[in-house]
PAGUZA-958752 format. One record per residue (C-alpha): x, y, z; residue number from 1. Coordinates in nm, 2 decimals, always signed. Layout:
REM residues N
+--------+--------+--------+-----+
|     px |     py |     pz |   k |
+--------+--------+--------+-----+
|      X |      Y |      Z | NUM |
...
+--------+--------+--------+-----+
***
This chain:
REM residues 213
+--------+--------+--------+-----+
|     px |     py |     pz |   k |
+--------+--------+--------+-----+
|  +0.00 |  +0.00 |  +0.00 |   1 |
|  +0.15 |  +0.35 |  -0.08 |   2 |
|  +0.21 |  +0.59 |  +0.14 |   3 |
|  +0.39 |  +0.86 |  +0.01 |   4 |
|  +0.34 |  +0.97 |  -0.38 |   5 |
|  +0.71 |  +1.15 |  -0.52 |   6 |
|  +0.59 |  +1.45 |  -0.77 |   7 |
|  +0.82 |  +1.59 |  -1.03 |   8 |
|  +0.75 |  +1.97 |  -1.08 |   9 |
|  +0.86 |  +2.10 |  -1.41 |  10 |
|  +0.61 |  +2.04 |  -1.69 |  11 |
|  +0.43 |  +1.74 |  -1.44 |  12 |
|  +0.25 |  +2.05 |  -1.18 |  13 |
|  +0.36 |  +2.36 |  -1.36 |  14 |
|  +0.45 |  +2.43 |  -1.70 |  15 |
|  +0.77 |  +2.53 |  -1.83 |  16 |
|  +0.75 |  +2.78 |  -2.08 |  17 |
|  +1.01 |  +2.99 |  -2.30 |  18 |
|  +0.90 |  +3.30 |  -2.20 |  19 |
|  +1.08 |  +3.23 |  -1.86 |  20 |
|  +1.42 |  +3.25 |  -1.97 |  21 |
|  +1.40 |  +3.60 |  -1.90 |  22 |
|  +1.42 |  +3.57 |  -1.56 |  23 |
|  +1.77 |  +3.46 |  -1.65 |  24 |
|  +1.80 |  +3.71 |  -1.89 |  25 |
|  +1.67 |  +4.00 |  -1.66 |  26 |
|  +1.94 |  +3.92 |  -1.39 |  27 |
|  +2.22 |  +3.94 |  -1.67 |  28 |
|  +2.06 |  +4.27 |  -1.74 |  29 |
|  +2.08 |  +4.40 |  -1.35 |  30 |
|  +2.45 |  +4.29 |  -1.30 |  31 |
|  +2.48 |  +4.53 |  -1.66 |  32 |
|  +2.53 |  +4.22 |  -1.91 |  33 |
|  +2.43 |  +4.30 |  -2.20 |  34 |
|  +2.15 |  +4.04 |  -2.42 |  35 |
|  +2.06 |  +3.98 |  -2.72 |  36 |
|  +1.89 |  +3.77 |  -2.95 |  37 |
|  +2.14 |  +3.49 |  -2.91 |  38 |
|  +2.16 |  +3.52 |  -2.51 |  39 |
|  +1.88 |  +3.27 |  -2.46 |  40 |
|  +2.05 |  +3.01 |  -2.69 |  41 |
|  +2.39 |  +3.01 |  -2.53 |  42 |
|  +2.23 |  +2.99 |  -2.16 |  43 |
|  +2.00 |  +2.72 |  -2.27 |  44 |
|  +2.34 |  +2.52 |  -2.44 |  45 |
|  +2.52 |  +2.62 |  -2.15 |  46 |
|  +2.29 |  +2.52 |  -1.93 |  47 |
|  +2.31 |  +2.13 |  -2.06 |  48 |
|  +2.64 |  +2.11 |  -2.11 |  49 |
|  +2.70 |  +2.16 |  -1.72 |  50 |
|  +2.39 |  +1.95 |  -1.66 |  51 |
|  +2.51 |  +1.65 |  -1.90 |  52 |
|  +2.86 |  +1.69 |  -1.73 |  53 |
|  +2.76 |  +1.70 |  -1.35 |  54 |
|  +2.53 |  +1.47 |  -1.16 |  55 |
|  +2.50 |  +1.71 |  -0.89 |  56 |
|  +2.36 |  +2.13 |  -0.84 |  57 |
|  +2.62 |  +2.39 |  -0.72 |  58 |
|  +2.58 |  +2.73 |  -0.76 |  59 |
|  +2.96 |  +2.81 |  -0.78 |  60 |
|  +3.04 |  +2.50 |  -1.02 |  61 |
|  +2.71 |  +2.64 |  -1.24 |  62 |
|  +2.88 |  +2.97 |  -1.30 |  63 |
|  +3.19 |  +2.87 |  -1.37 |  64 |
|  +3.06 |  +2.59 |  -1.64 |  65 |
|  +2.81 |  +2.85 |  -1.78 |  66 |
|  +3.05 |  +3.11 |  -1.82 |  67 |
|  +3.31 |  +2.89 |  -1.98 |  68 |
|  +3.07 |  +2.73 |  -2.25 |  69 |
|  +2.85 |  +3.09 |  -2.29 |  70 |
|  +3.16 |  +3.37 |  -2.27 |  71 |
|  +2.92 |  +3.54 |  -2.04 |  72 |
|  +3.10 |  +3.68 |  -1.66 |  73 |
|  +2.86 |  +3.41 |  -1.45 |  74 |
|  +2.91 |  +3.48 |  -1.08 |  75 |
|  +2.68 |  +3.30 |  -0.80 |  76 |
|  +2.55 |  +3.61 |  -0.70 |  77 |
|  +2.41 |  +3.61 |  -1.09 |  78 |
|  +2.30 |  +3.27 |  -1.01 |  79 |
|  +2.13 |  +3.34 |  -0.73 |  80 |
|  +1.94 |  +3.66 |  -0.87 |  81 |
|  +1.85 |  +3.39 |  -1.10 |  82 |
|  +1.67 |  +3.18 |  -0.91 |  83 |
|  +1.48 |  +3.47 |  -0.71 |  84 |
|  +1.37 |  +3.55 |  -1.05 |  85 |
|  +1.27 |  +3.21 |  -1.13 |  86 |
|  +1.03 |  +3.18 |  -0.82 |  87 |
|  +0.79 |  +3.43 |  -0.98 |  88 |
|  +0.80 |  +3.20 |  -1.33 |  89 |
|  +0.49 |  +3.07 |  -1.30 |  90 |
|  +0.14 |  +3.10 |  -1.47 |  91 |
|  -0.14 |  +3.33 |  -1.39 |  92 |
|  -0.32 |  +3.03 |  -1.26 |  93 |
|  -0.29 |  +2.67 |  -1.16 |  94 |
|  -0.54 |  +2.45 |  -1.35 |  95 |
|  -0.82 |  +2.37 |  -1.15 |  96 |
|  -0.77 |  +1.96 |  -1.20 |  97 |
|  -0.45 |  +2.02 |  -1.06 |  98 |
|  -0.55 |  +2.16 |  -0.76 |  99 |
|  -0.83 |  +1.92 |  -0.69 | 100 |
|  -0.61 |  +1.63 |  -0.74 | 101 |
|  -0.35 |  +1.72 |  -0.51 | 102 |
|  -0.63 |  +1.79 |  -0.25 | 103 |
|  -0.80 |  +1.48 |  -0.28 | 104 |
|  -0.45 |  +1.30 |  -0.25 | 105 |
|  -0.31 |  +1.45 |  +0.01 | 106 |
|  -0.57 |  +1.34 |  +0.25 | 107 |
|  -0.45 |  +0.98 |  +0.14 | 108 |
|  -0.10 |  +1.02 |  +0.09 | 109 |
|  +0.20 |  +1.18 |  +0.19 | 110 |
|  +0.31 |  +1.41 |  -0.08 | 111 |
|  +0.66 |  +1.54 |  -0.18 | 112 |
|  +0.81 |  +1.68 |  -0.49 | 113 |
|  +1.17 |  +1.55 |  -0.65 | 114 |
|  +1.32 |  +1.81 |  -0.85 | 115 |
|  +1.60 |  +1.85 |  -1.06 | 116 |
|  +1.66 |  +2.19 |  -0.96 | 117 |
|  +1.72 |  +2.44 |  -0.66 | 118 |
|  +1.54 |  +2.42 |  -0.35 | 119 |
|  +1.48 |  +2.76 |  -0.30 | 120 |
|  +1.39 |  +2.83 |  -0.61 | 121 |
|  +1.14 |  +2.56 |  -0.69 | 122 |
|  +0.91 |  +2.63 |  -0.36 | 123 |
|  +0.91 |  +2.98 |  -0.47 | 124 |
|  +0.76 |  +2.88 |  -0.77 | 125 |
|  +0.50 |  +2.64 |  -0.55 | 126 |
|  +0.42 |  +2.93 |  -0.32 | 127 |
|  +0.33 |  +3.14 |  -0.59 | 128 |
|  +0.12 |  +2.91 |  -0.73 | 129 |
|  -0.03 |  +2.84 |  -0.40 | 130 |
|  +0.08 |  +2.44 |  -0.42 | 131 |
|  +0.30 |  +2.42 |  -0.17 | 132 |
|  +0.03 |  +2.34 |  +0.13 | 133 |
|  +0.00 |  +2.02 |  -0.04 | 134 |
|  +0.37 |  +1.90 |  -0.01 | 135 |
|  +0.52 |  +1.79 |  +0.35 | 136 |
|  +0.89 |  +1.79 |  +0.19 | 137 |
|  +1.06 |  +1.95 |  -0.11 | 138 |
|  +1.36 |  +1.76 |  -0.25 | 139 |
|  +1.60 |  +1.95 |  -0.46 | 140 |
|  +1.93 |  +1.83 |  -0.65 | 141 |
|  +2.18 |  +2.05 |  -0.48 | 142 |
|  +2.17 |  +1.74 |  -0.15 | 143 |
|  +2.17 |  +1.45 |  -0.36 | 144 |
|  +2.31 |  +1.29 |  -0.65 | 145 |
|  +1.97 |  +1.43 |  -0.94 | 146 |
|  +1.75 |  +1.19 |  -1.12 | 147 |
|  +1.75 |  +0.95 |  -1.29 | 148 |
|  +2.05 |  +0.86 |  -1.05 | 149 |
|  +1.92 |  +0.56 |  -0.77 | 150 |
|  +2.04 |  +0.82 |  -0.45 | 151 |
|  +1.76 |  +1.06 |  -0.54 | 152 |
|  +1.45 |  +0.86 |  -0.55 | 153 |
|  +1.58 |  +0.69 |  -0.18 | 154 |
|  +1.65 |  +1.02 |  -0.03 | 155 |
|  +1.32 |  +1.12 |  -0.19 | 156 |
|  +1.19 |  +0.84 |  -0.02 | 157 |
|  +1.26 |  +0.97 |  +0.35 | 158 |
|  +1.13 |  +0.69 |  +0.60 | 159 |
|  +0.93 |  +0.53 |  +0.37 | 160 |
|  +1.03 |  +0.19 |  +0.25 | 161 |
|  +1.05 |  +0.12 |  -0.16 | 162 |
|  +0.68 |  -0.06 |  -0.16 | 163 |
|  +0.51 |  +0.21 |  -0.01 | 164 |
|  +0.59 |  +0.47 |  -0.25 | 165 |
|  +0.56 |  +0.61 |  -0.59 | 166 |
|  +0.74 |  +0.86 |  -0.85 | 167 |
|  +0.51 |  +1.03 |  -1.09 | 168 |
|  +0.65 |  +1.23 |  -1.37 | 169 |
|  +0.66 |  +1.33 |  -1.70 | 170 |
|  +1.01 |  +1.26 |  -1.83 | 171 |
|  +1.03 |  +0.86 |  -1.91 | 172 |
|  +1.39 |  +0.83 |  -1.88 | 173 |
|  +1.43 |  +1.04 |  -1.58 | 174 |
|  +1.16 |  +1.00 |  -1.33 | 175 |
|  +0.97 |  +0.66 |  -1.46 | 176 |
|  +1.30 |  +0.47 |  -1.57 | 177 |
|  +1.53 |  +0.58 |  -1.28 | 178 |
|  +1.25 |  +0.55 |  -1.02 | 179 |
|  +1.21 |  +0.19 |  -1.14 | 180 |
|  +1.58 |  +0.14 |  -1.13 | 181 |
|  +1.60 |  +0.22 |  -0.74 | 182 |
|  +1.27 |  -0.04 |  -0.69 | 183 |
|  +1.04 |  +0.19 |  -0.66 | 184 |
|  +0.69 |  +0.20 |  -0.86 | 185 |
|  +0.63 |  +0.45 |  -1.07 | 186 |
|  +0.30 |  +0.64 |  -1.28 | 187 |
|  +0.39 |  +0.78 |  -1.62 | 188 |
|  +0.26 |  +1.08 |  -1.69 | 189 |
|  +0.27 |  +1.09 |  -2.07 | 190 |
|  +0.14 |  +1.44 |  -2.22 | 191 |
|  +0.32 |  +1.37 |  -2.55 | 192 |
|  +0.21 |  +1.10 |  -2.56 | 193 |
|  +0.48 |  +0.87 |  -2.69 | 194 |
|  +0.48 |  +0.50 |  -2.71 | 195 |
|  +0.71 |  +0.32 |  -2.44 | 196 |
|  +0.77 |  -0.06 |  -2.34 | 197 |
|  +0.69 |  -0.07 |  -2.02 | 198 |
|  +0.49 |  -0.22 |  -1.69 | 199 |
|  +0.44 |  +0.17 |  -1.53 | 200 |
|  +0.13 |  +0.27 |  -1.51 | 201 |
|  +0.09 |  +0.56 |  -1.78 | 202 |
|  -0.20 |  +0.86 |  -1.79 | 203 |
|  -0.25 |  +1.13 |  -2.01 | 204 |
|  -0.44 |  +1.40 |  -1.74 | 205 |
|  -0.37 |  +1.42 |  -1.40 | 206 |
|  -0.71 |  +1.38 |  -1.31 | 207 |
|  -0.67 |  +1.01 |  -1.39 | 208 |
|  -0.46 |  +0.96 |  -1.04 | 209 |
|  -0.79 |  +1.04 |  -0.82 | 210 |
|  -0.94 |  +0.72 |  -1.05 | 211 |
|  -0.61 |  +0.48 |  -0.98 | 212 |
|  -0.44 |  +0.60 |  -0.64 | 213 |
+--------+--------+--------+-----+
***
């Protein structure tokens, strides 16, 4: 029987969308760095090189990688305007399905959100979307070794054992897959809708978790 439910954020409860690179570009802007139409593209290359290359979020070792593969002067106090910024990327409103899921799980469940991001910046973004009263824990990849690696989804785990918990997401490889891998069960949460091989439970609207949890 489950007991606690492990939420992705990005693009599984809120939406990532393009227009929130500015809050990156914004904070170039204030440390007087200029932008241009190219700025988004470097970050967003730069941005996956250091995150293909490191299994792990610094704030020092993410300037320094960023500013090496971008030629833009990245310091952490950049970085952490950055994510300040990025706790008010967010939509004008929650979905309403969302919201009612998450209530009528939490009264079942433990819930708690797996991220591969900052902390900080990622229960910004769930306090300004007003989902954060649902979550008991927020686990973010500056602690922990990130998804899809086996050390997150057990640290994610807290005191539950492997049987009584669950990983939903929407990346395959990187929540479904490397949940799996560290024995865990896991719920696909397939928006695009792509064909996969595999046992996991798979829905196509979050709704659907009130009908099977």
């Amino acid at each position: 029987m489950y007991k606690r439910i492990i939420f992705d954020l990005d693009n599984t409860l809120i939406d990532w969308k393009d227009e929130y690179w500015d809050a990156w570009e914004n904070a170039l802007r204030e440390f007087n760095i200029e932008t241009n139409e190219s700025t988004r593209a470097k970050v967003e290359n730069a941005l996956e090189v250091y995150e293909s290359n490191l299994d792990y979020y610094k704030k020092d070792k993410m300037a320094e990688s960023i500013s090496k593969t971008s030629n833009y002067p990245i310091t952490v106090e950049i970085i952490e305007k950055i994510l300040e910024n990025l706790k008010y990327a967010v939509p004008e409103k929650i979905d309403q399905s969302i919201v009612d899921t998450l209530k009528y799980l939490k009264d079942k469940y433990d819930l708690v959100i797996l991220t591969n991001w900052f902390v900080e910046s990622q229960r910004g973004r769930l306090e300004n979307t007003n989902l954060l009263q649902f979550f008991s824990e927020v686990y973010g990849a500056e602690n922990f070794l990130v998804k899809p690696n086996k050390e997150s989804f057990i640290t994610a785990m807290g005191e539950y054992n492997q049987n009584e918990c669950v990983m939903i997401g929407d990346s395959y490889k990187i929540d479904i897959q490397g949940a799996m891998n560290a024995g865990l069960d896991a719920i696909f949460y397939n928006r695009k809708k792509v064909k996969v091989d595999s046992n996991c439970k798979v829905i196509y609207n979050i709704e659907e978790l009130k009908k099977i949890l």
